[in-house]
MIVO-682759 format. One record per atom (N, C-alpha, C, O): residue in one letter; chain; atom name; y, x, z. Coordinates in steps of 0.001 Angstrom, whole numbers, plus 500000, padded with zeros to 6 digits. Example, Ala and Ser with C-alpha at 12.3 -4.5 7.8 and 13.67 -1.06 7.14 Angstrom:
BEGIN
 type mol atom     c2     c1     c3
    a   A    N 494310 513190 507800
    a   A   CA 495500 512300 507800
    a   A    C 496700 513200 507800
    a   A    O 496681 514236 508465
    s   A    N 497750 512850 507080
    s   A   CA 498940 513670 507140
    s   A    C 500030 512900 507870
    s   A    O 501138 513409 508039
***
This chain:
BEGIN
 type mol atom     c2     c1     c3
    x   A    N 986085 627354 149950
    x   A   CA 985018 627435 150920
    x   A    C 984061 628553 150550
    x   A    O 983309 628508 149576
    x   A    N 984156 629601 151443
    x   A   CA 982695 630607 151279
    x   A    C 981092 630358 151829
    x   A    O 980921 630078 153016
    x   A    N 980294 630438 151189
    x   A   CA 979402 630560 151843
    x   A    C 978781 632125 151804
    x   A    O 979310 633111 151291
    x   A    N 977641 632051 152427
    x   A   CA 976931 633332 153057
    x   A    C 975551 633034 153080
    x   A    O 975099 631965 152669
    x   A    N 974769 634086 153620
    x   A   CA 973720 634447 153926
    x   A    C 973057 633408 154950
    x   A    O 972046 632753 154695
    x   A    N 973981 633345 156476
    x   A   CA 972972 632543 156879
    x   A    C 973843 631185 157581
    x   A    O 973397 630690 158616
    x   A    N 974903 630720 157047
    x   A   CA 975361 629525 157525
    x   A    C 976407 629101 156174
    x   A    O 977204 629701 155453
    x   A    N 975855 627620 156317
    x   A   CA 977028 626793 155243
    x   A    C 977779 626262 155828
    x   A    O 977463 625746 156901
    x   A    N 979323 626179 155230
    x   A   CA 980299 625424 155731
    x   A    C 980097 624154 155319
    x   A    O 979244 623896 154471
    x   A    N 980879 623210 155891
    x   A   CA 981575 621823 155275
    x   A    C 982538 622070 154453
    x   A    O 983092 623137 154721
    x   A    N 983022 621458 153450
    x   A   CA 983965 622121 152856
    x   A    C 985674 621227 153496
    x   A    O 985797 620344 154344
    x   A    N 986401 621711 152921
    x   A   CA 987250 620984 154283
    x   A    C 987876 620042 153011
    x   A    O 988940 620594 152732
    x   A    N 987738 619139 152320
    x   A   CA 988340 618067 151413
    x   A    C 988771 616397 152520
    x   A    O 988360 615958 153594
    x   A    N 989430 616101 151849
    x   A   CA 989970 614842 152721
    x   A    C 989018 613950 152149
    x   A    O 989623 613054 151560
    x   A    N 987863 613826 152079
    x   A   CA 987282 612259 152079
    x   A    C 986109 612292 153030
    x   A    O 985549 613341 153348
    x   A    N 985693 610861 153557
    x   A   CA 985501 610306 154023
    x   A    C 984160 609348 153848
    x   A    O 983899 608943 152716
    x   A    N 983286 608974 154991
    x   A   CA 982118 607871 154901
    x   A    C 980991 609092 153669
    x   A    O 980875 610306 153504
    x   A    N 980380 607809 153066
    x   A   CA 979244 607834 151707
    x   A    C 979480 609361 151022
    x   A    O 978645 610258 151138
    x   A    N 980680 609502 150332
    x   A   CA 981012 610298 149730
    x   A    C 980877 611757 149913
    x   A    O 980368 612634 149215
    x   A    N 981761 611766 151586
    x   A   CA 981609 613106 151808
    x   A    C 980690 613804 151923
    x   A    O 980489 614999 151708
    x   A    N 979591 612256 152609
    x   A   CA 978157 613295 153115
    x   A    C 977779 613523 152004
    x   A    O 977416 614697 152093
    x   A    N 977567 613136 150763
    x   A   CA 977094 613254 149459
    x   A    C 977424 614340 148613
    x   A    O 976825 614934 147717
    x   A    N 978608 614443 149172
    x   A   CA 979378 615810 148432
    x   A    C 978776 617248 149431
    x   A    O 978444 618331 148949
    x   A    N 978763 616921 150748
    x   A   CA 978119 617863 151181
    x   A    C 977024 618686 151014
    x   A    O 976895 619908 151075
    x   A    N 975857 617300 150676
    x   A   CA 974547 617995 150711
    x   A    C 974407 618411 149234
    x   A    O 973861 619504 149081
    x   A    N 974833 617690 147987
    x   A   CA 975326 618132 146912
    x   A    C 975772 620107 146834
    x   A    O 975469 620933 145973
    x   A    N 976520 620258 148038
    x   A   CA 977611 621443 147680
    x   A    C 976137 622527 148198
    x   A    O 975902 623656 147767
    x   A    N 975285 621706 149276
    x   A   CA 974237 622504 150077
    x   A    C 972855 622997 148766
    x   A    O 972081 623950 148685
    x   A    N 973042 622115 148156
    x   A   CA 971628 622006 146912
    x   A    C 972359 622778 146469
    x   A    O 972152 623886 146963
    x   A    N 973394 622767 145537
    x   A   CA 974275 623640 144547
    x   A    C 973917 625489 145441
    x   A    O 973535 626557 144962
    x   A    N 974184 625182 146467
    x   A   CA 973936 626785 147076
    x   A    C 972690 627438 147418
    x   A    O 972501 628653 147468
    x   A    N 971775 626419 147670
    x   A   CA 970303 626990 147823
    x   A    C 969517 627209 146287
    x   A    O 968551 627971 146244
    x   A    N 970026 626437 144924
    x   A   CA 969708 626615 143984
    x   A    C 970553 627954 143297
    x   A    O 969717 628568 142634
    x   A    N 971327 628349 143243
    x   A   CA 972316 629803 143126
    x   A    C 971741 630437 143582
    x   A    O 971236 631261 142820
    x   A    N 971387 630566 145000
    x   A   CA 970528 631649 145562
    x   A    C 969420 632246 145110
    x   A    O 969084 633428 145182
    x   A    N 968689 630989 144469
    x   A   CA 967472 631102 143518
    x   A    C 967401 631602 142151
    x   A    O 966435 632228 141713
    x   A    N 968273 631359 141602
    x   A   CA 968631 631731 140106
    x   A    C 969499 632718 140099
    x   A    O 969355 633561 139212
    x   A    N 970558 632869 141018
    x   A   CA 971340 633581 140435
    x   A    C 971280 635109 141237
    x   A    O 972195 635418 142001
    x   A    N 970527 635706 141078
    x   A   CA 969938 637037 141405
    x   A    C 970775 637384 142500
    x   A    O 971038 636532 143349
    x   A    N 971324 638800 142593
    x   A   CA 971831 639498 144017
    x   A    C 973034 638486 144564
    x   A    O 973016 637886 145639
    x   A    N 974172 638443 143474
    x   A   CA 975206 637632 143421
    x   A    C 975088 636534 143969
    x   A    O 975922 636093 144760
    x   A    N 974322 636100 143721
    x   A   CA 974349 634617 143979
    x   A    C 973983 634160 145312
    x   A    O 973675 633010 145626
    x   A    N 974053 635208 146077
    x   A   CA 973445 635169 147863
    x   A    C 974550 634728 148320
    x   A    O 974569 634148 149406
    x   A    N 976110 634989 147304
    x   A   CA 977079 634415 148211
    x   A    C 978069 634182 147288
    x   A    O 977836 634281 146083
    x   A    N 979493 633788 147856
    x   A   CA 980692 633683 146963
    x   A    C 980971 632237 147285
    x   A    O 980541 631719 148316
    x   A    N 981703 631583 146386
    x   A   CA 982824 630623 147502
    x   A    C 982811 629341 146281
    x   A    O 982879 629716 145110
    x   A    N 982741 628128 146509
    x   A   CA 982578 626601 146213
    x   A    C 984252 626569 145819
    x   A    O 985238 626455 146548
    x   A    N 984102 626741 144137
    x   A   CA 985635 626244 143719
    x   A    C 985872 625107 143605
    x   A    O 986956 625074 143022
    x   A    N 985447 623822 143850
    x   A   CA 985531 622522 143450
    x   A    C 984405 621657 143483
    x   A    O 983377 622066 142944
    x   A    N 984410 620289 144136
    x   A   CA 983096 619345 143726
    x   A    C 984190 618402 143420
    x   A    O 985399 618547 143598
    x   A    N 983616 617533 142988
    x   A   CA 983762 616232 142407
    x   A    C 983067 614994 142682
    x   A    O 982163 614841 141861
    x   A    N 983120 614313 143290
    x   A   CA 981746 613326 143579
    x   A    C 981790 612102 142658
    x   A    O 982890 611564 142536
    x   A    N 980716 611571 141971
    x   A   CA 981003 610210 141695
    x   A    C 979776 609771 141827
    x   A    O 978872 610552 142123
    x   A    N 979502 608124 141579
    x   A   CA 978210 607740 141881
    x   A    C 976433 608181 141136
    x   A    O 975399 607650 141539
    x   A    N 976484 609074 140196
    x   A   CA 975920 609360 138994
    x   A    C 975538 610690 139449
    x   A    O 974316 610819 139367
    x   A    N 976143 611758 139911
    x   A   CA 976065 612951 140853
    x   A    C 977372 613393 141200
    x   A    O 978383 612806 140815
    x   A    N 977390 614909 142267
    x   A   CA 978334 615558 142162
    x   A    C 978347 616645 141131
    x   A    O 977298 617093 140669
    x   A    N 979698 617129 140721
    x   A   CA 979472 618428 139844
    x   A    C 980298 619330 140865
    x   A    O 981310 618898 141415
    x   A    N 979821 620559 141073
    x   A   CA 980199 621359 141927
    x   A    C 980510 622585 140817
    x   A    O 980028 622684 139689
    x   A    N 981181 623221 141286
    x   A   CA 981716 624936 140575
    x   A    C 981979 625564 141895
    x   A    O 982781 625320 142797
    x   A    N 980827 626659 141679
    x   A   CA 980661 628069 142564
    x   A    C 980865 629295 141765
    x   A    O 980666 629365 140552
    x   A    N 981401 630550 142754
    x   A   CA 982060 631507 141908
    x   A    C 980933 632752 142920
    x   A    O 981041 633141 144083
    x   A    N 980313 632948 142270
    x   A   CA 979081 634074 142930
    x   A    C 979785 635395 143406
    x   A    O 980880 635585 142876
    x   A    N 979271 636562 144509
    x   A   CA 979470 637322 144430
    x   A    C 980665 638373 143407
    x   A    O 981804 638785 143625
    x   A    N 979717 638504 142265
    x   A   CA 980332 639147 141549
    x   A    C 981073 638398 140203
    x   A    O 981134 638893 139078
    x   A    N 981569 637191 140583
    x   A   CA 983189 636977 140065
    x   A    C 982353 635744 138731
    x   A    O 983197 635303 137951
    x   A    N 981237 635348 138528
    x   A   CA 980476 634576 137600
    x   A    C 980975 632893 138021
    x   A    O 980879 632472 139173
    x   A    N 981234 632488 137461
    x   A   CA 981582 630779 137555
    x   A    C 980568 629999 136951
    x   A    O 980120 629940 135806
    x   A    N 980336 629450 137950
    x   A   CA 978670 627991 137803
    x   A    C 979142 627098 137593
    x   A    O 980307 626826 137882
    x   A    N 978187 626245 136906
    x   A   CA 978457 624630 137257
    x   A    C 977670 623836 137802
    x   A    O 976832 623952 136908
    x   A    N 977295 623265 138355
    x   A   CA 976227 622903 139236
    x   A    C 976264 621269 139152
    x   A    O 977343 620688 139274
    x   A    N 975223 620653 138971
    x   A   CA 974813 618936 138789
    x   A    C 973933 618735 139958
    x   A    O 972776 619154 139990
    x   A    N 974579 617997 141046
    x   A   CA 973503 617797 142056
    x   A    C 973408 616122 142274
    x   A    O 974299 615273 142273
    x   A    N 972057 616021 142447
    x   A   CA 972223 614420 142812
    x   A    C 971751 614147 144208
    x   A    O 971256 615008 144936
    x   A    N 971993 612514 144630
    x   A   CA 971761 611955 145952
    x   A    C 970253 612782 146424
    x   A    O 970249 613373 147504
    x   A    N 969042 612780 145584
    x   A   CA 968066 613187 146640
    x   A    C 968026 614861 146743
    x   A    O 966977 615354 147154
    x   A    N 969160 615770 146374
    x   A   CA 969291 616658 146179
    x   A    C 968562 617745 145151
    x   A    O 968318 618951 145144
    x   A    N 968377 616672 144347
    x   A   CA 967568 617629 143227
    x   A    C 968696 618064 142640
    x   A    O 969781 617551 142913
    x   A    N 968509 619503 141375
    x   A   CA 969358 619586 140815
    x   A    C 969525 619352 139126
    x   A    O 968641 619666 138330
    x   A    N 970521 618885 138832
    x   A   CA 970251 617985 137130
    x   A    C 970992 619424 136040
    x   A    O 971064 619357 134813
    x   A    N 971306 620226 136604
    x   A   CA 972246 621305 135849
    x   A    C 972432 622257 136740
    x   A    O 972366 622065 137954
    x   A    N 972773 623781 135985
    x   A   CA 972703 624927 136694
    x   A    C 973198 626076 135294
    x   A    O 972455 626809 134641
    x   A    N 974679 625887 135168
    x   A   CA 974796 626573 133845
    x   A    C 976104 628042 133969
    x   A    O 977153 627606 134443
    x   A    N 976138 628786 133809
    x   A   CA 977064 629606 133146
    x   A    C 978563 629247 132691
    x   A    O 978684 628784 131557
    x   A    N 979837 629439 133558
    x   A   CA 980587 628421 132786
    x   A    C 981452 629930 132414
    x   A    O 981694 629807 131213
    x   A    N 981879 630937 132757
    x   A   CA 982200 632256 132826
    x   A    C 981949 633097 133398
    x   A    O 982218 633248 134590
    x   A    N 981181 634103 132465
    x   A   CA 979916 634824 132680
    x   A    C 981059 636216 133399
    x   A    O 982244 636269 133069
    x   A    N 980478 637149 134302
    x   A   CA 980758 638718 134710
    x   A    C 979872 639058 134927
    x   A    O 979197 638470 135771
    x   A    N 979363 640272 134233
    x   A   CA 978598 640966 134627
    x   A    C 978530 641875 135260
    x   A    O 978009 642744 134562
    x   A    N 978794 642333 136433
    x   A   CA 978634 643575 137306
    x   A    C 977638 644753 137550
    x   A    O 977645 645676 138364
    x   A    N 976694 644353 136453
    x   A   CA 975878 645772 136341
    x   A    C 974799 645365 137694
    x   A    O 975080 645573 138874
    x   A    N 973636 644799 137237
    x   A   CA 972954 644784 138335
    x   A    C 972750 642903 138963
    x   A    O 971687 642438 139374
    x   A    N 973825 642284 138882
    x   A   CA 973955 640663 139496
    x   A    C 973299 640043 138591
    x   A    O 972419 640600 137934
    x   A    N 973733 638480 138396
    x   A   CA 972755 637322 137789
    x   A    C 972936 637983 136889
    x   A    O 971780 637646 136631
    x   A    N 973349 638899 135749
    x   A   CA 973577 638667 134026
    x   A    C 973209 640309 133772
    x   A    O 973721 640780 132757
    x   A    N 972194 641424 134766
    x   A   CA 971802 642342 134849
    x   A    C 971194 641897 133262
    x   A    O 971154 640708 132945
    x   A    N 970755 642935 132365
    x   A   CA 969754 643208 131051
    x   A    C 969899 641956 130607
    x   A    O 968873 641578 130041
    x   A    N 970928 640991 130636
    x   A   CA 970994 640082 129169
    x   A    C 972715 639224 130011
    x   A    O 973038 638763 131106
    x   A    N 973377 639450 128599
    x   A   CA 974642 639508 129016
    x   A    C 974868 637558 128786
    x   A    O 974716 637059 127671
    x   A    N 975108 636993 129601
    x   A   CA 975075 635589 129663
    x   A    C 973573 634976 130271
    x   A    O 973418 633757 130355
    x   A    N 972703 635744 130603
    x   A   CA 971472 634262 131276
    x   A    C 971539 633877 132311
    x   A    O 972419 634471 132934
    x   A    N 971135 633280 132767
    x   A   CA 971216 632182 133631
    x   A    C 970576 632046 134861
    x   A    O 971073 631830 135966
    x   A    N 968958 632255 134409
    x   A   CA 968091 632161 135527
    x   A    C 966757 631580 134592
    x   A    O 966071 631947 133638
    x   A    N 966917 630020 135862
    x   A   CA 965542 629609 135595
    x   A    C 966226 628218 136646
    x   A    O 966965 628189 137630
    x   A    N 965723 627475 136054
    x   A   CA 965895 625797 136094
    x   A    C 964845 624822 136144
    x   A    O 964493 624134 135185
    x   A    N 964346 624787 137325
    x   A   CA 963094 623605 136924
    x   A    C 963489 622304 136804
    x   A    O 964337 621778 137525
    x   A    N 962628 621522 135501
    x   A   CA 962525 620210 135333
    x   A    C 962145 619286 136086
    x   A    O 961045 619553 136571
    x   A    N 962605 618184 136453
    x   A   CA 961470 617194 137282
    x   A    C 961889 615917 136737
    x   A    O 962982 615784 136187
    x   A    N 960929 614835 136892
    x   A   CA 960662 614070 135591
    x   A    C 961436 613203 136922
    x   A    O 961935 613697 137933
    x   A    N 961324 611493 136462
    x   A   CA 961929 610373 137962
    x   A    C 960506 610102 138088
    x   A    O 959675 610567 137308
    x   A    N 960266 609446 138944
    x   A   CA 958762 608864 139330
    x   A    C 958499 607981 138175
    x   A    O 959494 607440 137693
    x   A    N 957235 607706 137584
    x   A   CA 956790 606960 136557
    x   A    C 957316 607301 135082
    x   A    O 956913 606750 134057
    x   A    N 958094 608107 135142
    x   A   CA 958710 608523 133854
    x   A    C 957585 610120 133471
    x   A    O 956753 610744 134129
    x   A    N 958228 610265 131899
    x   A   CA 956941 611101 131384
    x   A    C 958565 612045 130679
    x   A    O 958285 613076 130067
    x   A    N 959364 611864 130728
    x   A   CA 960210 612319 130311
    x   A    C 961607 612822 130886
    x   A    O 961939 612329 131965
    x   A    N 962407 613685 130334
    x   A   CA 963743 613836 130743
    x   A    C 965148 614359 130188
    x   A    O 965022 615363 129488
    x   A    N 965950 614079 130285
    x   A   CA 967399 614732 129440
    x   A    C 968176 615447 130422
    x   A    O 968505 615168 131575
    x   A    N 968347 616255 129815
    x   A   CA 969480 617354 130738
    x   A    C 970559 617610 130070
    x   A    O 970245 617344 128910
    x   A    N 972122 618119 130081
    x   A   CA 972608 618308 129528
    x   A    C 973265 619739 130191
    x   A    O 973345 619968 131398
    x   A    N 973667 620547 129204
    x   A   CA 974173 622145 129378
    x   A    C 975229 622564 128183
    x   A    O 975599 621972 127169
    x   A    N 975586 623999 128821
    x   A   CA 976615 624466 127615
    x   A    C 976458 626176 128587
    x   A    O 976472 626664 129717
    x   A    N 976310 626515 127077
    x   A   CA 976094 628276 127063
    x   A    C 977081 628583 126267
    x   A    O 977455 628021 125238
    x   A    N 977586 629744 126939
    x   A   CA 978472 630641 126869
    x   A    C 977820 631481 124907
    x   A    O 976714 631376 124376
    x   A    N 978832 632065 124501
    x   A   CA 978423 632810 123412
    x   A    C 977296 633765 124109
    x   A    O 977411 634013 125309
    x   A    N 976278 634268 123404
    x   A   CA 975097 635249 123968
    x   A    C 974325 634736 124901
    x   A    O 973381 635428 125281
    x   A    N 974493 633672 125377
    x   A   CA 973976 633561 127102
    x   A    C 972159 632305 126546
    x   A    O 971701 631669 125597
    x   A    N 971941 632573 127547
    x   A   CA 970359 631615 127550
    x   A    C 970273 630519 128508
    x   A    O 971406 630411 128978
    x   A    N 969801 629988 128832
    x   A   CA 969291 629423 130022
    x   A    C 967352 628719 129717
    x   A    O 966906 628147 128722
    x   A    N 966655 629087 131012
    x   A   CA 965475 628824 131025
    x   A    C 965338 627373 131556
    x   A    O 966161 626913 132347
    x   A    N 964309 626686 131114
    x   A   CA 963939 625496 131806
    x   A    C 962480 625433 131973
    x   A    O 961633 625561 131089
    x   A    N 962256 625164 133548
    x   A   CA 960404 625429 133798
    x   A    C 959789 624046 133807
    x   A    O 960392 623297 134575
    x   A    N 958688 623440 133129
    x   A   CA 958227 622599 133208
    x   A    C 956635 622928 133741
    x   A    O 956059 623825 133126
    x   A    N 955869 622233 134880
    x   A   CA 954802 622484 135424
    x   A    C 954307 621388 134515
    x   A    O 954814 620273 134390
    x   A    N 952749 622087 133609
    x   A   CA 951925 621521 132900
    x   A    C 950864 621866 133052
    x   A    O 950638 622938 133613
    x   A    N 949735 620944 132531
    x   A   CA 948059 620899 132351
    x   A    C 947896 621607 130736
    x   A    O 948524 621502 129683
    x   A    N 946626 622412 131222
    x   A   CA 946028 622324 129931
    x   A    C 945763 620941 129428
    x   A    O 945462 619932 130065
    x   A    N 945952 621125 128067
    x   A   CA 945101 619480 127232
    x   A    C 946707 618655 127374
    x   A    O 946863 617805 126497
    x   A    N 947633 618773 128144
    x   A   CA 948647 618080 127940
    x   A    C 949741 618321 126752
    x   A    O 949862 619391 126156
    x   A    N 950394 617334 126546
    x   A   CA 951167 617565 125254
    x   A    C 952576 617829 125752
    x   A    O 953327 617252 126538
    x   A    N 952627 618558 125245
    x   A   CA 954912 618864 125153
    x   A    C 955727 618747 124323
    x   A    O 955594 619433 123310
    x   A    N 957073 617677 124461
    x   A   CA 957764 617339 123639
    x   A    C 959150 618194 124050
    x   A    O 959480 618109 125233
    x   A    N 959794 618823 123365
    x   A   CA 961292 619480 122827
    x   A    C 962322 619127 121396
    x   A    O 962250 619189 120169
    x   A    N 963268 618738 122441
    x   A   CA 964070 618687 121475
    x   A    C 965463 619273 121809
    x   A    O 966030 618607 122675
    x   A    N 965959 620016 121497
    x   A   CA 967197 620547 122068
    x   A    C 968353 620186 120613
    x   A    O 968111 620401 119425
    x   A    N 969708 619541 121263
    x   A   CA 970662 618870 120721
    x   A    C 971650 619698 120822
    x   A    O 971730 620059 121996
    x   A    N 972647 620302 120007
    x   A   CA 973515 620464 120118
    x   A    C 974733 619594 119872
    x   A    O 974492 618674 119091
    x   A    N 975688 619627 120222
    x   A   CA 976722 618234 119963
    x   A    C 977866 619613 119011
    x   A    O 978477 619281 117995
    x   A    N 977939 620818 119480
    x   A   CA 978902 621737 118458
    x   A    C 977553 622817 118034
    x   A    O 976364 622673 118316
    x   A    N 978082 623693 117421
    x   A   CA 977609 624609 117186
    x   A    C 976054 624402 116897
    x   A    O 975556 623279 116811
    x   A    N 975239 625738 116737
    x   A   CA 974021 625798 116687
    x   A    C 973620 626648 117622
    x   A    O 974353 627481 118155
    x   A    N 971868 626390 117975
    x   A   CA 971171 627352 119304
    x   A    C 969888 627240 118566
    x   A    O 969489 626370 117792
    x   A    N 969207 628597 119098
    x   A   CA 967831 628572 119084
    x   A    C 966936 628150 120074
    x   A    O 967428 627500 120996
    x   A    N 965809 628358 120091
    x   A   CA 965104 628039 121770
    x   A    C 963252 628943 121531
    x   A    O 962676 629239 120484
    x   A    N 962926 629086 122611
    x   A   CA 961601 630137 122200
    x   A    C 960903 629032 123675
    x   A    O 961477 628618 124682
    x   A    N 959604 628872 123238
    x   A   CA 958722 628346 124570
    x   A    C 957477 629608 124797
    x   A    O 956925 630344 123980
    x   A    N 957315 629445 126519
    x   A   CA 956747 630274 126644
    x   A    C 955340 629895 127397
    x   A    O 955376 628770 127895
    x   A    N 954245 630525 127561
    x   A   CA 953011 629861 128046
    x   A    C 953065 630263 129798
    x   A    O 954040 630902 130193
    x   A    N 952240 629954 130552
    x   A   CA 952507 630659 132173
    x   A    C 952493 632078 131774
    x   A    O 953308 632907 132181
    x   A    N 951508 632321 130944
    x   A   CA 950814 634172 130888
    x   A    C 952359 634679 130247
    x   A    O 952229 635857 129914
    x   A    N 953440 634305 130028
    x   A   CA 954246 634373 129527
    x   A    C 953832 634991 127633
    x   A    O 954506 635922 127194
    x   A    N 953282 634673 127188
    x   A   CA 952733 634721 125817
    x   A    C 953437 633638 124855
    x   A    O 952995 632494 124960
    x   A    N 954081 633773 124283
    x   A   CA 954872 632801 123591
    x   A    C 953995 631852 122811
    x   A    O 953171 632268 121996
    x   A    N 954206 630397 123106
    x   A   CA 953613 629034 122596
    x   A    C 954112 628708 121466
    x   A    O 953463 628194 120556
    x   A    N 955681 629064 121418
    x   A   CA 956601 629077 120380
    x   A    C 957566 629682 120054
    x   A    O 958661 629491 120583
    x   A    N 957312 630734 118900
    x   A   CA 958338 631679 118812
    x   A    C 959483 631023 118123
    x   A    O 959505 629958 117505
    x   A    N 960810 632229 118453
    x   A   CA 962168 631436 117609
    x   A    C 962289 630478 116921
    x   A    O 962067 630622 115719
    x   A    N 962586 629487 117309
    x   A   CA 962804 628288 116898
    x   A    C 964111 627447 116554
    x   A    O 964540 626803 117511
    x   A    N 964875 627327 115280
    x   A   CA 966132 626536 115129
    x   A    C 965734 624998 116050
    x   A    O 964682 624359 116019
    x   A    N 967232 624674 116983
    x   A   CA 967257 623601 117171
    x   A    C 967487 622428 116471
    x   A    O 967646 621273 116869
    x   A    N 967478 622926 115337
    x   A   CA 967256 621780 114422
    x   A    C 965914 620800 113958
    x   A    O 965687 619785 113300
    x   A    N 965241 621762 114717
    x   A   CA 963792 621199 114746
    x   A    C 962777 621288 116078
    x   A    O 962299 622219 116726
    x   A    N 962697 619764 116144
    x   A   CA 962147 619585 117109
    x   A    C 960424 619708 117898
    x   A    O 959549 619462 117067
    x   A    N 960119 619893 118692
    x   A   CA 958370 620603 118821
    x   A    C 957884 619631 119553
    x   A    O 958420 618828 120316
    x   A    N 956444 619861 119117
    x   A   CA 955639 618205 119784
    x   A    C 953963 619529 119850
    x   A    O 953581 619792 118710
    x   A    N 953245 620127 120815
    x   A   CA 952187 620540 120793
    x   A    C 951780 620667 121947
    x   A    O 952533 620912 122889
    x   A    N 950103 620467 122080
    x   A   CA 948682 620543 122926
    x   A    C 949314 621790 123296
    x   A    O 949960 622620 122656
    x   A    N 948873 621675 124768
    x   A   CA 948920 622635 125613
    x   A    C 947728 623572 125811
    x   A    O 946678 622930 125811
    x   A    N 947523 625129 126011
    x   A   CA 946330 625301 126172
    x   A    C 946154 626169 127848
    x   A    O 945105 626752 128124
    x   A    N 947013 626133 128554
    x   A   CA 947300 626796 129260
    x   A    C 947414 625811 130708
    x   A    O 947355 624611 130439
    x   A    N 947550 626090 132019
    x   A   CA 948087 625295 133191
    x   A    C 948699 626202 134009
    x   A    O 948243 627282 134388
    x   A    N 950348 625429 134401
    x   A   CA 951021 626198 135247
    x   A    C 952354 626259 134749
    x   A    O 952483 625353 133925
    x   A    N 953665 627082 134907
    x   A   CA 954900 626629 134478
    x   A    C 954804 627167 133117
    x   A    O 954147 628177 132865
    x   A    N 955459 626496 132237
    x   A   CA 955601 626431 131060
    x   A    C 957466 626793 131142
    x   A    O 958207 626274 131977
    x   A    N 957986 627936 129904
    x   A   CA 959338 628293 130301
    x   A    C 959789 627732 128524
    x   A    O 959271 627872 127416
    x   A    N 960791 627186 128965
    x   A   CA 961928 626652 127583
    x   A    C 963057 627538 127648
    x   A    O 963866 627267 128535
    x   A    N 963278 628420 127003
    x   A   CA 964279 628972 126882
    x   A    C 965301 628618 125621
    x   A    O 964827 628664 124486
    x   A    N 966555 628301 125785
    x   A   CA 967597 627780 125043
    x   A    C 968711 629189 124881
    x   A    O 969233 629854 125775
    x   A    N 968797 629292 123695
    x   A   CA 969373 630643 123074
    x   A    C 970799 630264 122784
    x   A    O 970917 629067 122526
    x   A    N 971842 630914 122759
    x   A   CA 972916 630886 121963
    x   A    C 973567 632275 121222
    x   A    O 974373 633117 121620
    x   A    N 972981 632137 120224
    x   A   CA 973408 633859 119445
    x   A    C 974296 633740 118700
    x   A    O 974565 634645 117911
    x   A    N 975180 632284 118758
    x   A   CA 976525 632165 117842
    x   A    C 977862 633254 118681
    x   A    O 977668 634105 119550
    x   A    N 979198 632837 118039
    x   A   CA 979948 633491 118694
    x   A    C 980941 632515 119609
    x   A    O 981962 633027 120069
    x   A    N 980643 631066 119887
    x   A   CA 981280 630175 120053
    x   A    C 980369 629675 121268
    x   A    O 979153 629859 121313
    x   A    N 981050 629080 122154
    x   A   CA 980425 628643 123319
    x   A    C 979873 626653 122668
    x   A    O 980527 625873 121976
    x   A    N 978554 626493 123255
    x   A   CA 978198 625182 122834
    x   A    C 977631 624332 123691
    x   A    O 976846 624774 124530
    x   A    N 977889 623159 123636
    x   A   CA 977454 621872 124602
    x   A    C 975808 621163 123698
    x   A    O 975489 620844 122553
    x   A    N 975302 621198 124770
    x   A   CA 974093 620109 124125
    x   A    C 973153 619753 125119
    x   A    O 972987 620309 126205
    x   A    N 972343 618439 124491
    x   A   CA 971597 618054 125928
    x   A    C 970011 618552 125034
    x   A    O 969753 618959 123901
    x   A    N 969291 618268 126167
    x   A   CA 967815 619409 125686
    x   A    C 967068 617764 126244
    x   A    O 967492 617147 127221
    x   A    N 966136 617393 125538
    x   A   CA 965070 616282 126208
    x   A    C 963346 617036 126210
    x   A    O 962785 617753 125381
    x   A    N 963005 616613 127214
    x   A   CA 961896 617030 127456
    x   A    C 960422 615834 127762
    x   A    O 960564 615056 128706
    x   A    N 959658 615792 127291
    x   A   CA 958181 614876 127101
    x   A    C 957112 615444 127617
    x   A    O 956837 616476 127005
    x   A    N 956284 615173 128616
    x   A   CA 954991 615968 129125
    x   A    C 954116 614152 128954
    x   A    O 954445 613191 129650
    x   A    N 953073 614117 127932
    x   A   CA 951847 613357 128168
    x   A    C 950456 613898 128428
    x   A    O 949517 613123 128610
***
């Protein structure tokens, strides 16, 4: 299934009722969030696969210029993931001046919750950002997990002024905010091995 600029398809899969519509609007979030993150490329290119189950869909989109996503969408169409699964760079598309990033990923907590877990996997070299909207005077909790390998992670303030420089994920950050407005988590991978890990996030 391709999409475009200014109309989405259905994708043409044989199921039926709950599911399909779910997989649909799933495949629709997955494409309006690409568009967003994934720079020129990502305006178009074609839905290799969803998957639906009750927990979310996982969708894989193949951008413009030949990059393979993975995409976590759930029922109210938020999105839970937005990662790099094989990076191309075409000089100019999503992975222009840093060979593997990603974008930019905002967090959103569930209602009444102060917290959240995401889970991802970066390519060797590649990054991915995560935006959390914060108060001055509020506190921020990070912890980024790897399950293989090792990653770094750098936090950044709105003024983009770093809150926290290079940081092993082996150690986790708990600090007062002094700033209001998006706050950026960036998750590093400078090994030579591609790695899975989930990142948790705390705003009090």
């Amino acid at each position: 299934m391709k999409f475009g600029l200014l109309k989405l398809l259905t994708p043409m899969i044989a199921i039926s009722g709950t599911a399909a519509l779910a997989m649909s609007e799933a495949d629709d979030a997955c494409i309006d969030h690409l568009r967003q993150v994934g720079g020129p490329d990502g305006q178009s290119g074609t839905i290799e696969s969803s998957e639906f189950s009750e927990a979310g869909t996982l969708v894989m989109l193949r951008d413009a210029g030949g990059t393979l996503w993975r995409c976590i969408a759930y029922k109210d169409g938020s999105i839970g993931e937005m990662s790099v699964v094989e990076a191309m760079d075409d000089g100019g598309g999503a992975l222009d001046g840093a060979a593997g990033s990603t974008g930019r990923q905002r967090v959103k907590f569930d209602a009444g919750s102060t917290g959240a877990e995401l889970v991802g996997q970066l390519a060797p070299g590649a990054s991915h950002q995560y935006v959390l909207g914060a108060q001055n005077e509020q506190f921020l909790y990070v912890r980024v997990a790897p399950r293989n390998g090792s990653l770094d992670y750098v936090i950044r303030n709105p003024d983009d002024s770093e809150l926290l420089k290079l940081m092993s994920a082996d150690k986790e950050y708990r600090g007062q905010l002094w700033q209001s407005g998006d706050h950026v988590v960036e998750v590093i991978n400078r090994g030579n091995a591609q790695v899975d890990y989930n990142v948790i996030f705390g705003i009090e």
